[in-house]
N, C-alpha and C positions, 0 to 999 in steps of 0.2 A: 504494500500500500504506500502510495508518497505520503503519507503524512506519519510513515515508520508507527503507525498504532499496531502492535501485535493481537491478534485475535485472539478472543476471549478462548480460554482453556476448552469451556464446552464443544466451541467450533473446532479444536483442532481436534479432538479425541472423536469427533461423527466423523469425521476428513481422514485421521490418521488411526491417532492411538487406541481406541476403540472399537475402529470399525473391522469386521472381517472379512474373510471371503466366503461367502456362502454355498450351501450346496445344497439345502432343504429348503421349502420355501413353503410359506399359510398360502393357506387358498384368497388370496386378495389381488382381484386384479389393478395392475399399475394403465394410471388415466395417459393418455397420450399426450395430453398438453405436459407432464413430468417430464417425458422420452423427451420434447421439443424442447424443452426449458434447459435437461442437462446440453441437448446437444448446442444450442444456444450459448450458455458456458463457456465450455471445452472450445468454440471455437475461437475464442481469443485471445489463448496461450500461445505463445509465442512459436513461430517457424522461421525458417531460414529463406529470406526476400518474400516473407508473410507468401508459402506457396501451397500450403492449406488442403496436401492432398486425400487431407480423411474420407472414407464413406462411409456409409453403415448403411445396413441393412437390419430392419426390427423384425423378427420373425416371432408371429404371435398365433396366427389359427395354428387350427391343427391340421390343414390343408398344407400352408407352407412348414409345419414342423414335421410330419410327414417327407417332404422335401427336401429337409436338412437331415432327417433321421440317418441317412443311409452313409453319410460323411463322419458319424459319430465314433470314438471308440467307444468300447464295450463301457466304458470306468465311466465317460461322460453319457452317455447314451440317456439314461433314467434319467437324470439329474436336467440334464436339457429340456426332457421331454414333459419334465413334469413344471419350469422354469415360468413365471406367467409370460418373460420376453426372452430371445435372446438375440443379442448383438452380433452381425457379422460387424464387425473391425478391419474395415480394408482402406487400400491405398490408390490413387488411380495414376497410371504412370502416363498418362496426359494433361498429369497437373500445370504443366509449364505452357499452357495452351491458354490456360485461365492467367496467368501473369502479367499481360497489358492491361485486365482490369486490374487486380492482387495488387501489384507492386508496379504502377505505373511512372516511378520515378526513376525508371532507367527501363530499357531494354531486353530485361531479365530471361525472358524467352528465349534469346540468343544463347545464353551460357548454356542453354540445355541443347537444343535443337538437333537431332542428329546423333548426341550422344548417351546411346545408351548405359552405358557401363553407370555415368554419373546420375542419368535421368532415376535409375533404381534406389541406387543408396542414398538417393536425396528420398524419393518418396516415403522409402520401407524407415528410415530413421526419422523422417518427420511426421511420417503416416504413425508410427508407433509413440514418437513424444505425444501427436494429438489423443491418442488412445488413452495411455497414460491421465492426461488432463478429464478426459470423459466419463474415465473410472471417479475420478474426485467430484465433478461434477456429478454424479449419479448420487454419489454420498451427499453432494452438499441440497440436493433436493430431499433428502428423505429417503431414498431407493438405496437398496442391498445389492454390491453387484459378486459375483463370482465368475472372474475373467479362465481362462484356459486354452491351454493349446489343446494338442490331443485332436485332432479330426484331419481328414482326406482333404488339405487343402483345393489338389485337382479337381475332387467332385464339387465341393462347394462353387468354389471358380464357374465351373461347367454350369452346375446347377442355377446358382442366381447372377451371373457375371459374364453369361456368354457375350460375345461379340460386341465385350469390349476390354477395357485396356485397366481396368478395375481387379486388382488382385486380394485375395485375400490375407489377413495378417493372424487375427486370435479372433477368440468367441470372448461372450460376458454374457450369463444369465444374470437376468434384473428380475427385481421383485422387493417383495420383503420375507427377509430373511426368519427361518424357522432355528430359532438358538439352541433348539433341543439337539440339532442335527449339525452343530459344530463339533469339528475337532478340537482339540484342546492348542492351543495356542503355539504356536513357534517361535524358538529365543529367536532373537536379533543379536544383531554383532556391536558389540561397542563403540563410541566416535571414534577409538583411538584404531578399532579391526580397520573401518573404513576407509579414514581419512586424517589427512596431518597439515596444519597450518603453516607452508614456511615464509 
């Protein structure tokens, strides 16, 4: 925040230190103006020449969950299936196409155009930073998310992303969360495992 106020303890522990990752979830379906609100959020964390190439996909009948089912593993399969949403988390490697609107203060299009090697590692590391930001934003409306890899990235792809340039990155079942159905917690590493000030 520019006015350096830190956020009240409560905020940070729904955001961070309290929240989990879930994988049970009550029978309460999540309203879609929440889904627009986190994704609303998440989209103005910060990317490299603002190039924003998140998508997502909210998979909620059970027409399109059906449709994801076959991309599942065994371990994620239930837990998706029973999720009130779930997130495909993807990236679109024709973000740089959207750059003369995005980032109109230079020619940004140019740096990419052609190259693919860089057009990847730009999307998948900023397609994943935006992902990142959307997990918090889900926390910070109220919603339980429980992100995961774990599935047939190919069939997903195939399935909801044919013909076009839209890849997939990880999933997130949203809801709210059933705490009977959490694991018990996993340590974290200390500042000093992490990281060192020099």
């Amino acid at each position: 925040m520019t006015d350096g106020k830190h956020l009240p303890p409560e905020a940070m522990e729904q955001l961070f230190t309290a929240a989990r990752t879930h994988n049970g979830w009550i029978d309460k379906e999540v309203p879609d103006d929440l889904l627009e609100l986190a994704v609303d959020y998440a989209k103005w964390g910060p990317t490299s020449a603002n190039c924003s190439p998140l998508r997502i996909v909210f998979v909620r009948t059970p027409e399109a969950k059906q449709r994801l089912a076959p991309a599942m593993s065994q371990g994620n399969l239930e837990k998706t299936m029973a999720a009130p949403a779930t997130a495909i988390v993807a990236y679109d490697l024709d973000f740089h196409e959207h750059l003369p609107f995005l980032y109109p203060a230079t020619d940004a299009r140019s740096w990419f155009a052609g190259n693919e090697t860089l057009i990847e590692e730009t999307a998948v590391r900023n397609g994943t930073l935006q992902g990142g930001y959307f997990i918090l934003a889900l926390r910070a409306v109220g919603l339980d998310a429980g992100p995961m890899s774990g599935f047939d990235r190919a069939k997903v792809d195939a399935e909801f992303f044919a013909g076009t340039r839209v890849k997939s990155n990880f999933l997130i079942n949203i809801g709210y969360g059933d705490s009977a159905k959490l694991y018990p917690r996993g340590p974290r590493f200390a500042f000093e495992d992490i990281a060192k000030i020099i």
